[in-house]
VEXTI-93476 format. One record per residue (C-alpha): residue number from 0; x, y, z. Coordinates in Angstrom, 2 decimals, always signed. Example, Ala and Ser with C-alpha at 12.3 -4.5 7.8 and 13.67 -1.06 7.14 Angstrom:
2
+-----+---------+---------+---------+
: num :       X :       Y :       Z :
+-----+---------+---------+---------+
:   0 :  +12.30 :   -4.50 :   +7.80 :
:   1 :  +13.67 :   -1.06 :   +7.14 :
+-----+---------+---------+---------+
This chain:
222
+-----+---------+---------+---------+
: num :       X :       Y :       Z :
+-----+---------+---------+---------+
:   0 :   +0.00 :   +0.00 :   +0.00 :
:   1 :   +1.53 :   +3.32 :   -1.24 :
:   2 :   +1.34 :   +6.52 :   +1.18 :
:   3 :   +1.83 :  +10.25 :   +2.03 :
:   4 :   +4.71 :  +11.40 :   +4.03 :
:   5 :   +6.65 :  +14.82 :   +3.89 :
:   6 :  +10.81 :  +14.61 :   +4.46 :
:   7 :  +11.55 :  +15.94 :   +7.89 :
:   8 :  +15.28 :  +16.73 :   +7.28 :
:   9 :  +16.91 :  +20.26 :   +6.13 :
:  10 :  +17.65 :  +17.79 :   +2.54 :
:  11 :  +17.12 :  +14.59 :   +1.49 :
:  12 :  +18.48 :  +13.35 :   -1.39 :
:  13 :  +16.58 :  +11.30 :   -3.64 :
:  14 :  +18.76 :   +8.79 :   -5.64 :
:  15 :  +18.29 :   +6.46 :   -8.93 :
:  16 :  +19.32 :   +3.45 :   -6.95 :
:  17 :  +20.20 :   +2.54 :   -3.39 :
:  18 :  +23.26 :   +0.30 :   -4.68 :
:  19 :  +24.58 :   +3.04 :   -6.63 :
:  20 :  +25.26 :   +5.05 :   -3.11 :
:  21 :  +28.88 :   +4.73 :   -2.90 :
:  22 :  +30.86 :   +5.21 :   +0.33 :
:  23 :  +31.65 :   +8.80 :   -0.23 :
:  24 :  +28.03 :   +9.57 :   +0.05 :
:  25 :  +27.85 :   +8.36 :   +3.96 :
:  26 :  +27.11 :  +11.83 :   +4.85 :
:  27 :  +24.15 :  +12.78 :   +2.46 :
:  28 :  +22.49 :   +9.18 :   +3.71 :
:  29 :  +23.22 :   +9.50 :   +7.28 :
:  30 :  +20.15 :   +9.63 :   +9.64 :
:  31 :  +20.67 :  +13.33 :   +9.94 :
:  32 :  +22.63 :  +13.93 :   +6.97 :
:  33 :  +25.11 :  +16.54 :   +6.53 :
:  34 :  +25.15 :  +18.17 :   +2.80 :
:  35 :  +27.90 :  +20.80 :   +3.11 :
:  36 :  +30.35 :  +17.37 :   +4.38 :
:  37 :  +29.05 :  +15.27 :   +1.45 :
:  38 :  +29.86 :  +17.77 :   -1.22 :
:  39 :  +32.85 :  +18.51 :   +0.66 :
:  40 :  +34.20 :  +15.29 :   +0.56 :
:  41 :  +33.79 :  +14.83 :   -3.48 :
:  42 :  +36.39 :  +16.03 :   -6.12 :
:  43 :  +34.73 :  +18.43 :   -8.89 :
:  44 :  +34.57 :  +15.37 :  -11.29 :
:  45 :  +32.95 :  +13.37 :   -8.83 :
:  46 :  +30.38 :  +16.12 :   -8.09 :
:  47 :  +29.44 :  +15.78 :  -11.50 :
:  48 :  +29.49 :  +11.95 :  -11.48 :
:  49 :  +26.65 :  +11.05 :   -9.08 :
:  50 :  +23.65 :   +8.59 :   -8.75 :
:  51 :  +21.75 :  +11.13 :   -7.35 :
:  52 :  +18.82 :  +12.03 :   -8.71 :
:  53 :  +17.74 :  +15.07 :   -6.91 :
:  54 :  +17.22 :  +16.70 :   -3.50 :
:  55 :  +13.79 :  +17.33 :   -1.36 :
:  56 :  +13.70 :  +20.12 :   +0.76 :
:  57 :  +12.13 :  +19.62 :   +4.32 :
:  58 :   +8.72 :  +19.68 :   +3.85 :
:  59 :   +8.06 :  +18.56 :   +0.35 :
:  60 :   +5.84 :  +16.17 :   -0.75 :
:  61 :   +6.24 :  +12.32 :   -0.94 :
:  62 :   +4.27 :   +9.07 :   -2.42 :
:  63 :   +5.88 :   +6.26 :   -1.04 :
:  64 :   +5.38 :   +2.71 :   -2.60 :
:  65 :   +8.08 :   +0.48 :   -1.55 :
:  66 :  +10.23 :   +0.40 :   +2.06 :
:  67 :  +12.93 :   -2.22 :   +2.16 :
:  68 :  +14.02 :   -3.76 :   +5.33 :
:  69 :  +17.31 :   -1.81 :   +5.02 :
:  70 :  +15.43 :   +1.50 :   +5.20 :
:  71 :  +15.43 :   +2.41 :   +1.55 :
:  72 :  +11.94 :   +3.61 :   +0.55 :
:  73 :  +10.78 :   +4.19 :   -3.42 :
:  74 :   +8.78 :   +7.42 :   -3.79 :
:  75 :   +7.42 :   +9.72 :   -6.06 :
:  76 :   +8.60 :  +13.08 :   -5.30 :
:  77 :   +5.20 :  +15.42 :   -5.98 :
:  78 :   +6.24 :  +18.52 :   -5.92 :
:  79 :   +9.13 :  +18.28 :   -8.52 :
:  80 :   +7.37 :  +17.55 :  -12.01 :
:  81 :   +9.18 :  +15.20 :  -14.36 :
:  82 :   +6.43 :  +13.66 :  -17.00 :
:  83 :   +9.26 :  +12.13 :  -18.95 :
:  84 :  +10.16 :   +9.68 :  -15.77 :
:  85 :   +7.09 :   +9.91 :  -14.02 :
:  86 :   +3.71 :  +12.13 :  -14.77 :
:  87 :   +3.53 :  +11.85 :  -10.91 :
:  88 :   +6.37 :  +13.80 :   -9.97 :
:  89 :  +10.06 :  +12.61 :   -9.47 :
:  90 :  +11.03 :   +9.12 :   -9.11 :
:  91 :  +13.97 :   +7.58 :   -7.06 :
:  92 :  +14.87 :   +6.04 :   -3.77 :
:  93 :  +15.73 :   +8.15 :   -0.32 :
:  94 :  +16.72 :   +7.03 :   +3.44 :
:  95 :  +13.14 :   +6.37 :   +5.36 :
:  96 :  +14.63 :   +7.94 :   +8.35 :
:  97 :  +14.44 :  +10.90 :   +6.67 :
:  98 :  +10.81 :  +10.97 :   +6.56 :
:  99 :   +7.89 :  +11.69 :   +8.83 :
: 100 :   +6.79 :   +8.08 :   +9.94 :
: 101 :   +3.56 :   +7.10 :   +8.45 :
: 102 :   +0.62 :   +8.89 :  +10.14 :
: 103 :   -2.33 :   +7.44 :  +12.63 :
: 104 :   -5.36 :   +8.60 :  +13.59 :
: 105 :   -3.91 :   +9.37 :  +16.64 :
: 106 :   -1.29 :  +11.16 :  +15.44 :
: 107 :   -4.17 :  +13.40 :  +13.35 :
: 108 :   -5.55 :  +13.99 :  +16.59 :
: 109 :   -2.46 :  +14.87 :  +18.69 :
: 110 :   -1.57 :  +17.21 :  +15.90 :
: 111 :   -5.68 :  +19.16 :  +15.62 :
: 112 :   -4.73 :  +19.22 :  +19.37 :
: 113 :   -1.89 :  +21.63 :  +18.95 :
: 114 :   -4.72 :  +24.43 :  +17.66 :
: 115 :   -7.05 :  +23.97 :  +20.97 :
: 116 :   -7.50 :  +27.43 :  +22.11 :
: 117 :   -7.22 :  +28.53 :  +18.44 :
: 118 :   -9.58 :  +31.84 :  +17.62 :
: 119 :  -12.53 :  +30.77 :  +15.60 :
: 120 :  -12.19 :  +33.27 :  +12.30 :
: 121 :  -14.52 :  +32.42 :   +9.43 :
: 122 :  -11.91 :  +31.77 :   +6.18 :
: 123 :   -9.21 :  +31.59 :   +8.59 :
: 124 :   -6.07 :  +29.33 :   +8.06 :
: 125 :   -3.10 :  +29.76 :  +10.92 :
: 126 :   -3.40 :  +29.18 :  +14.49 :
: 127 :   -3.76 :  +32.75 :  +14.87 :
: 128 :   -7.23 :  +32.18 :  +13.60 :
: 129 :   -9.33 :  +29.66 :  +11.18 :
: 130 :  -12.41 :  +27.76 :  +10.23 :
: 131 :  -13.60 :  +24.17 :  +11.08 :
: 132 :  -12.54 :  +23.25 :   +7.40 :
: 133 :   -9.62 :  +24.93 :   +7.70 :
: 134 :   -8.72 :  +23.25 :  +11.03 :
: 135 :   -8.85 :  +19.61 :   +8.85 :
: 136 :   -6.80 :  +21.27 :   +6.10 :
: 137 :   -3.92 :  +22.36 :   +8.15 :
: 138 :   -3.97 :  +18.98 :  +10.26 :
: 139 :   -3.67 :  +17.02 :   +6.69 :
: 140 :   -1.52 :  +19.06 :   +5.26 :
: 141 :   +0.73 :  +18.71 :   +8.31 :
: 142 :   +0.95 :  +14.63 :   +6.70 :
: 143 :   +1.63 :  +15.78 :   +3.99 :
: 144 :   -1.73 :  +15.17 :   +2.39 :
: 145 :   -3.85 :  +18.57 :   +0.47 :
: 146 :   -7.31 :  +18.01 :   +1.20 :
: 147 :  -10.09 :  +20.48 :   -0.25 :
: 148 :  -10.46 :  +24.03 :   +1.61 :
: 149 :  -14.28 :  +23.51 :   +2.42 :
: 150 :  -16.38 :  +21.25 :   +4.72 :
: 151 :  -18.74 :  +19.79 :   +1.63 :
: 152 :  -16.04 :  +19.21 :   -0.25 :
: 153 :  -13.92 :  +17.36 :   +2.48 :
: 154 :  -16.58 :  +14.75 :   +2.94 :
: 155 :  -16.95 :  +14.18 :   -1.20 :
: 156 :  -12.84 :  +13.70 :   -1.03 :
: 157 :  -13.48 :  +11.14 :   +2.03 :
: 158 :  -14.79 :   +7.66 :   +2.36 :
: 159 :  -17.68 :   +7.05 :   +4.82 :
: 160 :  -17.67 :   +4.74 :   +7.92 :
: 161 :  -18.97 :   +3.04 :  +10.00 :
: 162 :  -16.29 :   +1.84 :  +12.63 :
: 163 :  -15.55 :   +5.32 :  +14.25 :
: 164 :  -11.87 :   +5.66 :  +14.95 :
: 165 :   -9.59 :   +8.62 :  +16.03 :
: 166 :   -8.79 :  +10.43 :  +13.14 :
: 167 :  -12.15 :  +10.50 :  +11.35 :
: 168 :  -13.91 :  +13.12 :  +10.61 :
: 169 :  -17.63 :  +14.53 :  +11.96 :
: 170 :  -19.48 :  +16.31 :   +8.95 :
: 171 :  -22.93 :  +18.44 :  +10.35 :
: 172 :  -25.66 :  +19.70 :   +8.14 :
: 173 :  -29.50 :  +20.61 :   +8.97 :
: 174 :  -31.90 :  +18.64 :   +7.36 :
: 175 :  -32.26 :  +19.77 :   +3.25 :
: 176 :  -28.92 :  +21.40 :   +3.67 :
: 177 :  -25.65 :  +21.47 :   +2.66 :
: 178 :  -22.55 :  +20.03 :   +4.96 :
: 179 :  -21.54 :  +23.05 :   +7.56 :
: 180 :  -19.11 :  +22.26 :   +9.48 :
: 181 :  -16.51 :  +19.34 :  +10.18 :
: 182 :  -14.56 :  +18.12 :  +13.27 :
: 183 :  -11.56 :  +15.51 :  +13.86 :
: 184 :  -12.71 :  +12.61 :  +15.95 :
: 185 :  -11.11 :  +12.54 :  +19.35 :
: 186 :  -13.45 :   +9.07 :  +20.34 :
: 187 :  -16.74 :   +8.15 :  +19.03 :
: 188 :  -19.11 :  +11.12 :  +20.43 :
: 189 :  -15.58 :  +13.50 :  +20.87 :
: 190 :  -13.90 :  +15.33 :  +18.89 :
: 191 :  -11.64 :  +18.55 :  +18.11 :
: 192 :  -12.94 :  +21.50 :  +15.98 :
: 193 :  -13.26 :  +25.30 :  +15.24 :
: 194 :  -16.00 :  +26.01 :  +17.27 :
: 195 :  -18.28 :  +28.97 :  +15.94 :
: 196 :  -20.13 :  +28.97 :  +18.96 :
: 197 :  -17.53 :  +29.10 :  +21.42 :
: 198 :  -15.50 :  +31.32 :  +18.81 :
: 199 :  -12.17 :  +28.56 :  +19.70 :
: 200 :  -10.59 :  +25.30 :  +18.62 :
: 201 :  -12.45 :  +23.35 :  +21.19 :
: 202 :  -12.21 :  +19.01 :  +21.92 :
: 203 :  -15.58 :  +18.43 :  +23.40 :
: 204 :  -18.23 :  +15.94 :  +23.46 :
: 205 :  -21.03 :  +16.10 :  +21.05 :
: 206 :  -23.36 :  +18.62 :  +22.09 :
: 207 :  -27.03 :  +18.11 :  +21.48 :
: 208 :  -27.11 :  +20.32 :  +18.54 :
: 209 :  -24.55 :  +18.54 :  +17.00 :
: 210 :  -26.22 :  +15.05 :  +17.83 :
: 211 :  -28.81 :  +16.46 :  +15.49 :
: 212 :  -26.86 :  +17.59 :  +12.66 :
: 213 :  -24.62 :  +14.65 :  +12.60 :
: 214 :  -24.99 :  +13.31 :   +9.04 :
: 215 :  -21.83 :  +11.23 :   +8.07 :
: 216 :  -18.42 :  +10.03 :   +9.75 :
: 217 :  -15.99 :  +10.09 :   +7.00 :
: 218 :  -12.02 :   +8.96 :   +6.68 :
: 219 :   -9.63 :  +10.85 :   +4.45 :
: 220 :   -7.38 :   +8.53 :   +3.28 :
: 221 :   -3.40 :   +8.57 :   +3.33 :
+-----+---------+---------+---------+
């Protein structure tokens, strides 16, 4: 099963092959790799002559489709077009250490935690203010996964369910209406959002009101 991670470290280089890493290159594969030594280490001819493939800044984009046991991984790099290797994005093999471990519901919740106390601003997008749907957005982005920017549209880009788990996602609407607001699920019957009413990021247990409007539980997949 392929998934969506982001790399974690200042660079990560992405190469062709992981047997085409030569020792000379221990210091662009090390757990926290050091660039400047790498390139410091090569000759200009061998700077030229590398299996590399390119380099991911921290915080770009990854599909990954293959970990070995040696902690190689095969990705997609999608944020760096390349249609002639891959209409996905860049192709090639990097150290898994070097990116964010694949994510749980848990971990979705622990990181929609870090907004509690979070300003409610409609159209909002930082902690210094934001939306219910842009509460999910920032928490999936955080994984490295874009998710749409509105509530309606996050439940048509997520699968419903009906084994609530941590990590799904509440969707509200009145009866005849259109989705209005979203929230992370803590537990079944808990869960973190951008609370209009209390103007905050809130974790709470459904109130009444939203026992009523409760129309869907959704998951947003990897």
């Amino acid at each position: 099963m392929s998934w969506h991670s982001v790399v974690t470290v200042p660079v990560a280089t992405l190469w062709s092959r992981p047997d085409a890493v030569l020792p000379r290159d221990a210091a662009a594969v090390a757990d926290v790799p050091d660039i400047k030594a790498w390139i410091a280490a090569m000759t200009p001819a061998e700077q030229v002559d590398t299996a590399v493939a390119t380099q991911l800044p921290a915080g770009e984009r990854v599909l990954v489709e293959e970990v070995r046991p040696d902690g190689w991984a095969r990705v997609v790099a999608l944020d760096q077009p390349a249609d002639r290797l891959d209409p996905r994005g860049y192709p090639g093999w990097l150290r898994l250490a070097h990116l964010r471990p694949h994510r749980t519901g848990t971990d979705v919740v622990e990181q929609a935690r870090g907004y509690l106390g979070a300003v409610y601003v409609w159209g909002g997008l930082s902690k210094d203010g934001l939306d219910c749907s842009g509460l999910v957005h920032l928490v999936w982005r955080h994984f490295g996964v874009v998710v749409p920017r509105d509530a309606a549209e996050q439940a048509l880009a997520s699968t419903p369910v009906s084994d609530v788990a941590p990590g799904d996602l509440y969707f509200f609407a009145h009866p005849g209406r259109p989705i209005h607001h979203v929230g992370i699920v803590v537990e079944p019957g808990t869960m973190v959002h951008a609370s209009s009413v209390l103007h905050r990021v809130v974790q709470e247990p459904l109130p009444p009101d939203r026992v009523a409007t409760l129309v869907a539980t959704h998951r947003m997949s990897a």
